[in-house]
TORKOL-4160 file (C-alpha; in steps of 0.2 Angstrom, whole numbers, padded with zeros to 4 digits, m for minus):
384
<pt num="1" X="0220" Y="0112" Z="m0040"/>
<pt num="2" X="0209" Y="0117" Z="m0026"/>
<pt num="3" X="0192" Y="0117" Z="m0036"/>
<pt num="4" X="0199" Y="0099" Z="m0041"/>
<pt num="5" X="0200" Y="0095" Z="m0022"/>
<pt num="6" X="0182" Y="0101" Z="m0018"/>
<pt num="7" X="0176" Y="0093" Z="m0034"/>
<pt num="8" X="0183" Y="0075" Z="m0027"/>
<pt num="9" X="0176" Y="0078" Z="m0010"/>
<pt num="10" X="0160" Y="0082" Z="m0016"/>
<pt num="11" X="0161" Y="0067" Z="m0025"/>
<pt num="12" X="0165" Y="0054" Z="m0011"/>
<pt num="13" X="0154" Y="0063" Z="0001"/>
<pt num="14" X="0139" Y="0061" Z="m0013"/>
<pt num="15" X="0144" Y="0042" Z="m0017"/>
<pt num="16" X="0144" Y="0038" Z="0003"/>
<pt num="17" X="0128" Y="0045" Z="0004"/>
<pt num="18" X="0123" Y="0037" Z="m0011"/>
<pt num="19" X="0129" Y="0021" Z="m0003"/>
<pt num="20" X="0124" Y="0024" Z="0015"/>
<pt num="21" X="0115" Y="0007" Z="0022"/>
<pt num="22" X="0100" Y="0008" Z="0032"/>
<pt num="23" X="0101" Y="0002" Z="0052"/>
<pt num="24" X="0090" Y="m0003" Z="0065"/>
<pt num="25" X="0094" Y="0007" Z="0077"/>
<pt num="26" X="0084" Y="0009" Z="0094"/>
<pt num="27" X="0081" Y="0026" Z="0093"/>
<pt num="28" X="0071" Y="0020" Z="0074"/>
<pt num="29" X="0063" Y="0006" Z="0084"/>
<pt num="30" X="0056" Y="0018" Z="0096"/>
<pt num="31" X="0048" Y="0030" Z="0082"/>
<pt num="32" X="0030" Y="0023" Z="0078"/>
<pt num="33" X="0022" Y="0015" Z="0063"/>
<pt num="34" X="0009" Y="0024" Z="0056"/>
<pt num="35" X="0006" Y="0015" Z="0041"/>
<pt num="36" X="0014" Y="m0004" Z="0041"/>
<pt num="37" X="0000" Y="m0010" Z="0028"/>
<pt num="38" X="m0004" Y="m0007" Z="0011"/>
<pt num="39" X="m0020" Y="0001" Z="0015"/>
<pt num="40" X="m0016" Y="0005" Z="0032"/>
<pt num="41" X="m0022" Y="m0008" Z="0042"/>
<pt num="42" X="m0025" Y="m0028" Z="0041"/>
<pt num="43" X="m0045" Y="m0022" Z="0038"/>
<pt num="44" X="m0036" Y="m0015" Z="0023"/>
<pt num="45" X="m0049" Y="0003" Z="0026"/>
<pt num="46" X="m0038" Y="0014" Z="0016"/>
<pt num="47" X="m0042" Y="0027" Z="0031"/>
<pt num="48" X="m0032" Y="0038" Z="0043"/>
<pt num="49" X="m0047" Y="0042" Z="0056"/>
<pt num="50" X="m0035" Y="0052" Z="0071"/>
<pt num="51" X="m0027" Y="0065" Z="0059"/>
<pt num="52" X="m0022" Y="0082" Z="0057"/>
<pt num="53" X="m0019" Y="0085" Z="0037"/>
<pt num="54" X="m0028" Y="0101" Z="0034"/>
<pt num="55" X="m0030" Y="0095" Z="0013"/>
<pt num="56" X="m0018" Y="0106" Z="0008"/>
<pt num="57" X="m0005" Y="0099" Z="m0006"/>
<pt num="58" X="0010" Y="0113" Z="m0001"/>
<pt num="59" X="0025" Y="0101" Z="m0006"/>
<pt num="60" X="0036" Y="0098" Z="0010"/>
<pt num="61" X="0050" Y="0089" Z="0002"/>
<pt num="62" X="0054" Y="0077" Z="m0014"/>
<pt num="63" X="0066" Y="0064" Z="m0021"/>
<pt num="64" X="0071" Y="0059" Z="m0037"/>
<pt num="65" X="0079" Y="0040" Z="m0036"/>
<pt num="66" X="0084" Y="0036" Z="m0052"/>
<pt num="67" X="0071" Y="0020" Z="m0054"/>
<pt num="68" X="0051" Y="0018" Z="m0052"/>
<pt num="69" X="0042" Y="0009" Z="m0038"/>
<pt num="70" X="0040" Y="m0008" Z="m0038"/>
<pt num="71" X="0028" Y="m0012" Z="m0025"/>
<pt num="72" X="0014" Y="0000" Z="m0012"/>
<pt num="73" X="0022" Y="0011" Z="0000"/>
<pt num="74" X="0022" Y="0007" Z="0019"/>
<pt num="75" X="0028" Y="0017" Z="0032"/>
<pt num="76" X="0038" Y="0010" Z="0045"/>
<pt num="77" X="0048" Y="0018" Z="0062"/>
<pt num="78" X="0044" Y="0036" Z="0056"/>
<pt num="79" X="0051" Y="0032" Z="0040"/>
<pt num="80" X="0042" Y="0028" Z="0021"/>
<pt num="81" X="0048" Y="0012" Z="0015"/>
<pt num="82" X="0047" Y="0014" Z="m0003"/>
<pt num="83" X="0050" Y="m0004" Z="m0014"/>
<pt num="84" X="0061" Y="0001" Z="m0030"/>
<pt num="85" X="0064" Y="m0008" Z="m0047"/>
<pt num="86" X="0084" Y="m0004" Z="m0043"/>
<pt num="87" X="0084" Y="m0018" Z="m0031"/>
<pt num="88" X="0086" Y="m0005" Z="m0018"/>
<pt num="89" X="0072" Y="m0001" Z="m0002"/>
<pt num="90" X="0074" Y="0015" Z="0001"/>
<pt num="91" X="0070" Y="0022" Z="0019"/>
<pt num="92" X="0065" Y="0042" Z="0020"/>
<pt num="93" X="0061" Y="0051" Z="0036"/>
<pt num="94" X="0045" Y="0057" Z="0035"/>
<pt num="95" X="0047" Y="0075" Z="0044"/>
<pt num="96" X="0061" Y="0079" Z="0031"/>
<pt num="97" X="0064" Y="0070" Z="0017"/>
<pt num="98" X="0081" Y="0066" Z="0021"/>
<pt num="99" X="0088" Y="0048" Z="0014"/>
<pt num="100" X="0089" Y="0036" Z="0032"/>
<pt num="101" X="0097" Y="0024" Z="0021"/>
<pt num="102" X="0097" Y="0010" Z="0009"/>
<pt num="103" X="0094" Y="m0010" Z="0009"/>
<pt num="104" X="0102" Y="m0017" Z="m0006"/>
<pt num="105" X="0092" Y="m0034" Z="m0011"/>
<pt num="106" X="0098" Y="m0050" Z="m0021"/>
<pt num="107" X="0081" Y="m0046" Z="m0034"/>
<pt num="108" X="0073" Y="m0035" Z="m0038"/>
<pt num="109" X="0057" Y="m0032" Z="m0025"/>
<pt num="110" X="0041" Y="m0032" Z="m0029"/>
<pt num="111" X="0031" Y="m0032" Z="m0013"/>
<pt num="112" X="0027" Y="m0020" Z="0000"/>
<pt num="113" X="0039" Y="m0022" Z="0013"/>
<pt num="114" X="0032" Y="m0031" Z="0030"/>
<pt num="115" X="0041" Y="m0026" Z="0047"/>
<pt num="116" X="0042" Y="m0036" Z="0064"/>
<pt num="117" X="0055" Y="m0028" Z="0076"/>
<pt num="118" X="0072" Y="m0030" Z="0065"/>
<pt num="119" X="0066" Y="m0040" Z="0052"/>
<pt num="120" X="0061" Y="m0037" Z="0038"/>
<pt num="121" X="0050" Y="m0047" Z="0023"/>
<pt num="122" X="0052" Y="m0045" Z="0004"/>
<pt num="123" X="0043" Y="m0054" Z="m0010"/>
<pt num="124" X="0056" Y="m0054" Z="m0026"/>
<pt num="125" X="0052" Y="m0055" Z="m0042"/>
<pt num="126" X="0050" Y="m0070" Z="m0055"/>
<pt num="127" X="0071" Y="m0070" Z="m0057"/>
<pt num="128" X="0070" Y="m0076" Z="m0040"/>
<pt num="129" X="0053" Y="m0083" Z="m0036"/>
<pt num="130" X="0056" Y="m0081" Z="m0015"/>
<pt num="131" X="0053" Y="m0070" Z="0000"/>
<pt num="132" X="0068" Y="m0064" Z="0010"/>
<pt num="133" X="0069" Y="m0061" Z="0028"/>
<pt num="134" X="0082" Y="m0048" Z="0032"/>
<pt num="135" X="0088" Y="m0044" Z="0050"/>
<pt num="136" X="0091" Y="m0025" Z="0048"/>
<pt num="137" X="0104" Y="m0024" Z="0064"/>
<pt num="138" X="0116" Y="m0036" Z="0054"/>
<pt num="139" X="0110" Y="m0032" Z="0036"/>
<pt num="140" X="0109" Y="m0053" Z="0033"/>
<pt num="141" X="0095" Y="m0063" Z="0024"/>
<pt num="142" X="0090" Y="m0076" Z="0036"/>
<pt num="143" X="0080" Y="m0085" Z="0028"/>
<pt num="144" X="0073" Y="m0089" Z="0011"/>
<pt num="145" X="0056" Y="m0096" Z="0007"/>
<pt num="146" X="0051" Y="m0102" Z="m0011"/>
<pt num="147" X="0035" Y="m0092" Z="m0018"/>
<pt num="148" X="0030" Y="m0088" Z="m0036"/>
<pt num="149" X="0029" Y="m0071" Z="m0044"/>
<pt num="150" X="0023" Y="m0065" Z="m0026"/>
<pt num="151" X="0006" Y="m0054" Z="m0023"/>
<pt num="152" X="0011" Y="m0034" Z="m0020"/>
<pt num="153" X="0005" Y="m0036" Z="m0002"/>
<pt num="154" X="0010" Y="m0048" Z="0011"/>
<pt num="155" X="0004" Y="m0046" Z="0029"/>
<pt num="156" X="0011" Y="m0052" Z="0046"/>
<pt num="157" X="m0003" Y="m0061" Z="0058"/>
<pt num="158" X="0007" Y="m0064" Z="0075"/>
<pt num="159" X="0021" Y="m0074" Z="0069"/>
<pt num="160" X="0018" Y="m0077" Z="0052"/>
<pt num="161" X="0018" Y="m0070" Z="0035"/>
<pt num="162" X="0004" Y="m0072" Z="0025"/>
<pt num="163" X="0008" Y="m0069" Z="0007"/>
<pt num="164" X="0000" Y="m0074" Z="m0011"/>
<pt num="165" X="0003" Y="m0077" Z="m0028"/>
<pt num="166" X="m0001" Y="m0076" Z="m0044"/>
<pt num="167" X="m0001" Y="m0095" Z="m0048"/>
<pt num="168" X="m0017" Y="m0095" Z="m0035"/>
<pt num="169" X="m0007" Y="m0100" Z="m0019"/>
<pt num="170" X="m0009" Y="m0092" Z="m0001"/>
<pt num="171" X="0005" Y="m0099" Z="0010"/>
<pt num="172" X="0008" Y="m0097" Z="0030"/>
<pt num="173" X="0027" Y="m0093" Z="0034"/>
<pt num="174" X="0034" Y="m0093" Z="0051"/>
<pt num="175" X="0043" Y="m0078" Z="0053"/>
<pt num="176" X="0058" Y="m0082" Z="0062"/>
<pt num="177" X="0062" Y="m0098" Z="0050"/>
<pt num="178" X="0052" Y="m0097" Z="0033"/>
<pt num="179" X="0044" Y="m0112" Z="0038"/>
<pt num="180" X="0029" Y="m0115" Z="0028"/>
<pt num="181" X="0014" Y="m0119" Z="0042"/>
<pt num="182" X="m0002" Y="m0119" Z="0026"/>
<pt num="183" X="m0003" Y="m0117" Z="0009"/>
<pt num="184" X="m0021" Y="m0116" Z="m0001"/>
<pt num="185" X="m0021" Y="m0116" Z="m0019"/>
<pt num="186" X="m0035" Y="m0110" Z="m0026"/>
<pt num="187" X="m0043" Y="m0106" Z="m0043"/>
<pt num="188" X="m0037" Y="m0091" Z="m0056"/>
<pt num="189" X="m0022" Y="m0079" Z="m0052"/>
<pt num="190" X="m0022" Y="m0068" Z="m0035"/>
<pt num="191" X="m0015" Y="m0051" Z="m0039"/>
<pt num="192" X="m0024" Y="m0041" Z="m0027"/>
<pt num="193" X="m0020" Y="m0039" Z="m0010"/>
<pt num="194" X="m0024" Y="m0049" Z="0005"/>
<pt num="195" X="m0035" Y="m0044" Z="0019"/>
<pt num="196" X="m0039" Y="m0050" Z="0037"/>
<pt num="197" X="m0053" Y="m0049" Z="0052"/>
<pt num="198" X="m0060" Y="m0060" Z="0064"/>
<pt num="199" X="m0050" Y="m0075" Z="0062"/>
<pt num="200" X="m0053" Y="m0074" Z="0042"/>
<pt num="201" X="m0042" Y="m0070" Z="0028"/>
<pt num="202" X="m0049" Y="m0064" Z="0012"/>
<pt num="203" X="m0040" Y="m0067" Z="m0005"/>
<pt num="204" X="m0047" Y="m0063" Z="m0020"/>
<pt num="205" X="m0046" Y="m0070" Z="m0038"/>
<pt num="206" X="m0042" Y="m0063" Z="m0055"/>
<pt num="207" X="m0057" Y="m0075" Z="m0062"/>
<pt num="208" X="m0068" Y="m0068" Z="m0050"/>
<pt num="209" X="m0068" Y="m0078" Z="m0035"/>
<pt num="210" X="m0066" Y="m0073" Z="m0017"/>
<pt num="211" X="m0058" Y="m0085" Z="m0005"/>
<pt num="212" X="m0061" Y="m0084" Z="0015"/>
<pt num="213" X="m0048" Y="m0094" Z="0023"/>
<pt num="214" X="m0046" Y="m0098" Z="0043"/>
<pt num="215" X="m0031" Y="m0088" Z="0046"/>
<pt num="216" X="m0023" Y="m0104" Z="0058"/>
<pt num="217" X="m0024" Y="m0119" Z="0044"/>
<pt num="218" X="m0027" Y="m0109" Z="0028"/>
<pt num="219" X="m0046" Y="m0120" Z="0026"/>
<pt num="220" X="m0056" Y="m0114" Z="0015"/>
<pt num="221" X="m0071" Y="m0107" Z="0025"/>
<pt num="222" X="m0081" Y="m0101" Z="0008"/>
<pt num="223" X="m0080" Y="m0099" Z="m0009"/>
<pt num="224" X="m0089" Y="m0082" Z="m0017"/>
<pt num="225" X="m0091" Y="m0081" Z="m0037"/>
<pt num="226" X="m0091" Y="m0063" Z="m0043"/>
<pt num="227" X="m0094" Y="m0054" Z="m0059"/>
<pt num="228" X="m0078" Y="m0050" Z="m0068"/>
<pt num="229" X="m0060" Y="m0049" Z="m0062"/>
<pt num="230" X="m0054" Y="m0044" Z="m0044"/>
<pt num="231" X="m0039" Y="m0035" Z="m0043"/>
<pt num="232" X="m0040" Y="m0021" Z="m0031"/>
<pt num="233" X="m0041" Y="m0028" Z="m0013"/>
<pt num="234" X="m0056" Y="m0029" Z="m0002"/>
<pt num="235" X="m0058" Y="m0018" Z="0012"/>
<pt num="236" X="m0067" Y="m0024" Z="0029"/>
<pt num="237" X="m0079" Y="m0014" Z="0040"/>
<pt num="238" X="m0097" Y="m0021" Z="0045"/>
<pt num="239" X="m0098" Y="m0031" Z="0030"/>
<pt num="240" X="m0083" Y="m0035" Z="0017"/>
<pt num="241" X="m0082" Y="m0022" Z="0001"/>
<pt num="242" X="m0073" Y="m0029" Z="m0017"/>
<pt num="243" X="m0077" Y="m0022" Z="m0033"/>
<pt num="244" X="m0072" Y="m0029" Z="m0051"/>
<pt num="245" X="m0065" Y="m0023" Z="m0064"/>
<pt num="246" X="m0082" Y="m0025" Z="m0073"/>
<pt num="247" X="m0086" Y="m0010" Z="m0063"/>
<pt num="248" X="m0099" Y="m0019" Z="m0050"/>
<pt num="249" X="m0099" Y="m0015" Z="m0031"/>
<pt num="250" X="m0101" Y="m0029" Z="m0019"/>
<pt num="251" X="m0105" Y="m0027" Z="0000"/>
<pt num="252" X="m0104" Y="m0045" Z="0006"/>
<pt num="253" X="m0107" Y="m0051" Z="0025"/>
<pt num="254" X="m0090" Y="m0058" Z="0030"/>
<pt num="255" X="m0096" Y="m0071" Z="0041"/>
<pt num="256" X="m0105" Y="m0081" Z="0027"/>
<pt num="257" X="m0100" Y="m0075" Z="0011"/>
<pt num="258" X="m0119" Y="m0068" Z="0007"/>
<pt num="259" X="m0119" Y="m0054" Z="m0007"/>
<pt num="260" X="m0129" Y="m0042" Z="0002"/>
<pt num="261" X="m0130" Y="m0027" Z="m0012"/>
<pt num="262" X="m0122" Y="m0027" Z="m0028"/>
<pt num="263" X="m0120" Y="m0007" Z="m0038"/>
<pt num="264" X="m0113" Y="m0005" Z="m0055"/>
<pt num="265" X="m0103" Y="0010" Z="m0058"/>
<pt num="266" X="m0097" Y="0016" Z="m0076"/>
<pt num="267" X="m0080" Y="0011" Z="m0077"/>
<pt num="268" X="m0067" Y="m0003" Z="m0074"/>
<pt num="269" X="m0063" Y="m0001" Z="m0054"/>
<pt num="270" X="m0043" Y="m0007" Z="m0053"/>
<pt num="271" X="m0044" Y="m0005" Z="m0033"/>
<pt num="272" X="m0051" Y="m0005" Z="m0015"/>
<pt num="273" X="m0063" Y="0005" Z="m0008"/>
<pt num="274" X="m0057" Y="0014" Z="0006"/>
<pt num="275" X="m0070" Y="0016" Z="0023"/>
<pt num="276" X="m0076" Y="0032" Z="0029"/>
<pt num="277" X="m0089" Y="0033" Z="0042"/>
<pt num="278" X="m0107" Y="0025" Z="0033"/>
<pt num="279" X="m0096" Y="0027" Z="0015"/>
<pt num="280" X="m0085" Y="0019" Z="0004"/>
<pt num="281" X="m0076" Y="0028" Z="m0006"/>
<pt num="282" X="m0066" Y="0023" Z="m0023"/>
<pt num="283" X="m0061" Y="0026" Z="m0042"/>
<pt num="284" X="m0066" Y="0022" Z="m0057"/>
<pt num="285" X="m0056" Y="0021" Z="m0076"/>
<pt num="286" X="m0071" Y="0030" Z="m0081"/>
<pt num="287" X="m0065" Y="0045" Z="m0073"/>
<pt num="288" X="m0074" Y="0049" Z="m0056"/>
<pt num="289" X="m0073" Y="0048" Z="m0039"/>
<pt num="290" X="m0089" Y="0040" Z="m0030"/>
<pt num="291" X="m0095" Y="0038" Z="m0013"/>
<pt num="292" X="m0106" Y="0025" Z="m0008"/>
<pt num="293" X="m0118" Y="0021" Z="0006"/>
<pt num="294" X="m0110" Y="0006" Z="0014"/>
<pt num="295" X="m0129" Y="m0001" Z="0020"/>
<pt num="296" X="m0134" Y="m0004" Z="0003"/>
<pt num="297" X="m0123" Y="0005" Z="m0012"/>
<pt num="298" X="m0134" Y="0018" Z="m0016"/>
<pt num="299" X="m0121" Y="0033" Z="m0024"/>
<pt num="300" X="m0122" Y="0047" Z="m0010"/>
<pt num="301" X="m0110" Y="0058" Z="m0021"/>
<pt num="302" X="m0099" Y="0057" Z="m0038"/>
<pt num="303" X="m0081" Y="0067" Z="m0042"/>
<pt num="304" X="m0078" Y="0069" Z="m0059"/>
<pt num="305" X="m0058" Y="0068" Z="m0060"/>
<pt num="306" X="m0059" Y="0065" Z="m0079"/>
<pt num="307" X="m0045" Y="0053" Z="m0078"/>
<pt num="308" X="m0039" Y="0034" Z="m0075"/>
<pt num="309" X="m0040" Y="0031" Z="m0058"/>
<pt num="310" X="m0030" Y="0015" Z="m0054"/>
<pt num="311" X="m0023" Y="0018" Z="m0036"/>
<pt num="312" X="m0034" Y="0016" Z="m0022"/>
<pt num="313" X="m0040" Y="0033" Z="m0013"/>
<pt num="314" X="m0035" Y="0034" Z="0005"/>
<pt num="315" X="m0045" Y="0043" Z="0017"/>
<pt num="316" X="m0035" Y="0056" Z="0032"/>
<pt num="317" X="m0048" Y="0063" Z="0042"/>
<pt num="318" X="m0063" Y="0069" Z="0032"/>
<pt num="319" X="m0052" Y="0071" Z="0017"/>
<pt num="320" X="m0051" Y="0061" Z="0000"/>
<pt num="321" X="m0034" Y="0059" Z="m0007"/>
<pt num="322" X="m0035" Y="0053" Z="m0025"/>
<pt num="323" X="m0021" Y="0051" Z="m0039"/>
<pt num="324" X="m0023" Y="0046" Z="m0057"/>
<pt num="325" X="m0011" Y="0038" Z="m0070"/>
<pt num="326" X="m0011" Y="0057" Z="m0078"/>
<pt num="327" X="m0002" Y="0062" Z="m0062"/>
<pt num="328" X="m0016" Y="0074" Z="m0055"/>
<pt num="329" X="m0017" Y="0073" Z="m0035"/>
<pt num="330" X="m0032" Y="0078" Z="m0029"/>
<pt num="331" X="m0043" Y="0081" Z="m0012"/>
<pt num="332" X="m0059" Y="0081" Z="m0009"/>
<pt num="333" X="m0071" Y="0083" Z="0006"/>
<pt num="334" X="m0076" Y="0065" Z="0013"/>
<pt num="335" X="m0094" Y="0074" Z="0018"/>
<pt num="336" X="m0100" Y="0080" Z="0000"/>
<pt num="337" X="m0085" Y="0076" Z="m0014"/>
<pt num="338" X="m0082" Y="0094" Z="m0015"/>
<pt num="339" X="m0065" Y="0100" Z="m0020"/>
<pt num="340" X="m0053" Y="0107" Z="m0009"/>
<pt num="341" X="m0035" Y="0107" Z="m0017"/>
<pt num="342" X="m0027" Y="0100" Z="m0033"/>
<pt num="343" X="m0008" Y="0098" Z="m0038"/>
<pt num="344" X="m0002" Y="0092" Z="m0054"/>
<pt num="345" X="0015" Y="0078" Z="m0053"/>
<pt num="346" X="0025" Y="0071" Z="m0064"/>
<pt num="347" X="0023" Y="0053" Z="m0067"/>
<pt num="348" X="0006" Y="0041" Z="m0066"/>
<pt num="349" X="0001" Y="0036" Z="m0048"/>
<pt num="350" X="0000" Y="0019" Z="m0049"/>
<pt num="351" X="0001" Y="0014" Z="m0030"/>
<pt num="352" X="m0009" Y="0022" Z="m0018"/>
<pt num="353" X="m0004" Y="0038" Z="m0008"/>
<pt num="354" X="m0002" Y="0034" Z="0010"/>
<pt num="355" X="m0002" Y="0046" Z="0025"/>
<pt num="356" X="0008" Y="0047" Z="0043"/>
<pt num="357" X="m0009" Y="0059" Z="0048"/>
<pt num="358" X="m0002" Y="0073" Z="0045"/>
<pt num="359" X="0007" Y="0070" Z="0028"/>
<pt num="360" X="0002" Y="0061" Z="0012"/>
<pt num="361" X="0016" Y="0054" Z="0002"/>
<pt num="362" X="0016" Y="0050" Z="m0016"/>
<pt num="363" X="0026" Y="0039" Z="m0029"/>
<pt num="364" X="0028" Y="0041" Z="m0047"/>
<pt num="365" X="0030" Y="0030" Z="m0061"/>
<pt num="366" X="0044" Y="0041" Z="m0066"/>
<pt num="367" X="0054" Y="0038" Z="m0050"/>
<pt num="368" X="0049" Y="0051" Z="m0039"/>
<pt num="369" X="0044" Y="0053" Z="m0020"/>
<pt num="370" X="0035" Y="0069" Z="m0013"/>
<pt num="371" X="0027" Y="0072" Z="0002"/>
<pt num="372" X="0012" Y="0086" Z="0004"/>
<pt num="373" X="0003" Y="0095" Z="0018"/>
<pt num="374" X="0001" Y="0110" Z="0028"/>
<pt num="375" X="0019" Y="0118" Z="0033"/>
<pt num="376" X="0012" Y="0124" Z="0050"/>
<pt num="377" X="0005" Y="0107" Z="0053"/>
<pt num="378" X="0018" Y="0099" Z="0053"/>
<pt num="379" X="0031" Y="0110" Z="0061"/>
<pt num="380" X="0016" Y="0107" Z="0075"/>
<pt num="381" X="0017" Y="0089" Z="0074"/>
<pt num="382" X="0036" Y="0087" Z="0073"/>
<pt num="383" X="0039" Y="0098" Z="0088"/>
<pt num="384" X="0026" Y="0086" Z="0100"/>
């Protein structure tokens, strides 16, 4: 009778954690936001500059969910935000691992999630064809907007959410009422991510086209055609970086649209280059890592990871962290492409690893969540 006891509490005490709801709280407002974009930042540079990771891959903590990701992780309030096919967000702190709590959602998600104090934005999938705005300290949808089979990654510009879709439409939303301010429609799908600087947003195009708008009325400064599909996100420093799944390189002047240097590496590239110093870094299908010179695309070093590379690489420090849809994790020196750790996961990496500085998380395609990086570092940086 008493082991029947124990089993029953174990029970409720594992379905109320199971069940526990995430809230704002100002204790989670206060904690900072190390990563709130897909690629870090609005520039989309893929790159952690002020960081502490040491590139080792000791495993600090994991989670098994159940379901797969649905969407690019973020990481919001000290916490990752991770975007499930379970219509769940999950929240995880980043320190330990340990579940914050949960946001259930009417659809299944399929954005990254966008944060602006408690609110939070959510594209939804095709069953729903809309954003939600959720106000976390009430756990209620405040609004709903209409938008079709929504892009993986929105972003917020003062009070609005820009977000894309795949029937070739970039829309404005007001964030506090869903209003829509602009909409351009353009040619082919937009699948890849958005990107902003200086007053510009830069969408591209699966038919090859890249599309500057003016980030206040959605006017189409210029028009760019490219060779091949663009579905990985562009990346912004001095001049603008795309590549195509075609496997050609494009450093473009963002001002104009000017192709300034065009390289051709030797596979299908699925992402964004991430910006390090005078390089860009990315992957290829064909199974390396390459750095190029960001003046003029001349390869300054290759990797051969012998694998699919689909996710982008993210830069922490003067480390490469690179996954593949094998499930190899790999780090590399940013100064030479030589190897410096390797672990191997189980799932493919589809969305790109993301870092707080001093950790790197992961999500597999098989549902699961793990964090890596040096034990001492981080006992250092959670006692600061």
């Amino acid at each position: 009778m008493n082991r029947l006891r124990v089993s029953l509490l174990l029970f409720v005490l594992l379905a109320v954690s199971c069940s526990s709801r995430v809230k704002y709280t100002q204790e989670f407002a206060e904690r900072s936001s190390a990563w709130p974009y897909h690629r870090g930042d609005l520039q989309s540079s893929g790159a952690a500059a002020e960081a502490n990771f040491s590139g080792k891959l000791n495993l600090l903590w994991s989670d098994k969910y159940g379901y797969r990701p649905a969407a690019p992780l973020t990481v919001y309030h000290g916490h990752l935000v991770v975007t499930t096919t379970g219509k769940r967000v999950h929240f995880y702190d980043v320190a330990n691992g340990s579940l914050y709590g949960k946001l259930r959602l009417s659809g299944t998600g399929q954005t990254a999630v966008q944060m602006q104090d408690s609110l939070l934005f959510i594209g939804l999938s095709p069953a729903r064809n809309r954003v939600d705005a959720i106000n976390l300290k009430t756990r209620k949808t405040i609004w709903r907007a209409p938008v079709k089979d929504a892009a993986p990654a929105p972003i917020i510009l003062n009070d609005r959410l820009i977000i894309s879709s795949s029937d070739g439409t970039v829309s404005a939303l007001e964030l506090t009422t869903g209003k829509h301010l602009w909409d351009f429609s353009g040619s082919g799908r937009f699948v890849a991510p958005i990107a902003y600087s200086d007053g510009r947003i830069f969408q591209p195009s699966d038919n090859g086209h890249l599309f500057a708008l003016a980030d206040s009325t959605g006017e189409l400064l210029y028009e760019v055609k490219l060779d091949g599909p663009l579905v990985g996100g562009v990346a912004i420093a001095d001049l603008l970086y795309v590549a195509s799944m075609t496997g050609e390189v494009y450093g473009i002047q963002a001002e104009t649209g000017t192709v300034l240097w065009q390289t051709r590496l030797k596979g299908p590239i699925w992402n964004a280059p991430a910006i390090s110093g005078d390089m860009i870094i990315l992957g290829h299908s064909g199974g390396e890592i390459v750095a190029l010179s960001r003046n003029n695309g001349a390869l300054i070093w290759s990797y051969p990871i012998v694998d699919v590379v689909k996710a982008s690489p993210l830069l922490v420090g003067q480390f490469v962290v690179a996954g593949t849809m094998s499930g190899k994790l790999v780090v590399l020196n940013s100064h030479d492409g030589s190897h410096v750790a390797e672990t191997e996961v189980t799932g493919a990496i589809a969305f790109p690893p993301v870092t707080d500085g001093t950790r790197i998380f992961v999500a597999t395609q098989s549902g699961r969540i793990l964090c890596y990086g040096d034990e001492h570092a981080q006992l250092t940086q959670d006692r600061q």
